[in-house]
N, C-alpha and C positions, 0 to 999 in steps of 0.2 A: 504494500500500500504506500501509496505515496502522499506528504503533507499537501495539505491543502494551498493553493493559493492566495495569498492576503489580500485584500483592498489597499490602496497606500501605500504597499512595501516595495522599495528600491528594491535597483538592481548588485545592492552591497549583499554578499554571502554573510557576513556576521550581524545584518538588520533582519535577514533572515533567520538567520538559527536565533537571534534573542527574540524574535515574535514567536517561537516555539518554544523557548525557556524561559520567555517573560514569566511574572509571577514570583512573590516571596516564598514560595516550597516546593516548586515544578522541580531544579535540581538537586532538595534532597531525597524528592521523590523519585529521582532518574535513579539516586547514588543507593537508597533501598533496594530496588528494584533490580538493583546490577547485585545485588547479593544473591536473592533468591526472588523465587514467586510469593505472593502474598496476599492475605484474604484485607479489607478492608481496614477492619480491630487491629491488626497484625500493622501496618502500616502508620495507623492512628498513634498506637505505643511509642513506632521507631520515631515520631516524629512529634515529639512534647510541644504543646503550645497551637498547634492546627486545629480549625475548628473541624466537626462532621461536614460543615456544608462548604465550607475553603478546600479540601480534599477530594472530594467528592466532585467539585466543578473542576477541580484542577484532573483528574482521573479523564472526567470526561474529556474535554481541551485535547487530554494528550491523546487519548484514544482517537479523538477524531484524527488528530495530528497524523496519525499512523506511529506512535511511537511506544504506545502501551496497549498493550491486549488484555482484555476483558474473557474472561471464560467462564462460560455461568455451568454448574454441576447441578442435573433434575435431580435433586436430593429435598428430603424434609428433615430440618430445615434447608432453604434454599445456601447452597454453596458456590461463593463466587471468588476467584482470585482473578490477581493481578500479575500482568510481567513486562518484559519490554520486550518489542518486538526484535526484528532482528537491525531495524530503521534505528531503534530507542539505544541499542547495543551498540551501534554505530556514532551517534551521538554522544553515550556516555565515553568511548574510545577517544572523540573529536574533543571532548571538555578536559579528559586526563592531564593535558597539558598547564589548563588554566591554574586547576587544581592544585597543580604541583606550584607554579606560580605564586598564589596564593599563599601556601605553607610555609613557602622559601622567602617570599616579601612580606605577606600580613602577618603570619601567625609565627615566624622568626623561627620554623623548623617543626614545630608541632604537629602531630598527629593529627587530621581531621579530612573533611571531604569538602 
C-alpha cells in the first residue's frame, strides 16, 4: 500500500515523510511497533501520558498512511492488534539515523528512541 497523497504538500521528500510522522506520538508509536505487534492496552502502557482517543486517531492516520496494519481476530472478546507494515519498517529504518542524532546531540549519549 502506498501513502496517500496530501493536499498542500511540496515536492521536499522530508515535508513529506513529517506529514506522515506529524503528531506528538506517531514516532513513538513507529518505535513500539518496531519491537513487536500489539493489541491496543499493550501500546496505551508503552506509551504513558496518551490519551485512548490521541492513539486511536493516531492508529488510524497511520493505517490509512499505509504504515500500520490493523488485524482484527473473530474472537469473543473481539481481538485486535497492531504492527507496521513493511512501508512503517521502512520508515522506522529511514528515522534510525535521526534517532541516533538525537542521543549523540540532545540526550548527550543516552539510551532512548
Amino acid at each position: 500500500m502506498r501513502t496517500a497523497r496530501r493536499p498542500g504538500a511540496s515536492g521536499c521528500g522530508i515535508d513529506a515523510a513529517m506529514e506522515v510522522i506529524g503528531g506528538k506520538w506517531k514516532s513513538s508509536i513507529l518505535w513500539a511497533l518496531n519491537e513487536r505487534r500489539c493489541r491496543f492496552g499493550e501500546l496505551r502502557r508503552m506509551l504513558p501520558g496518551v490519551t485512548e482517543k490521541v492513539l486511536a486517531s493516531h492508529l488510524r492516520e497511520m493505517e490509512a498512511d499505509g504504515i500500520v496494519h490493523r488485524e482484527v481476530y473473530d474472537e469473543v472478546p473481539p481481538h485486535v492488534e497492531y504492527s507496521l507494515t513493511p512501508l512503517g519498517v521502512m520508515l522506522n529504518e529511514a528515522l534510525a539515523p535521526l534517532g541516533a542524532w538525537g542521543r549523540e546531540h540532545l540526550l548527550g549519549g543516552r539510551d532512548g528512541h
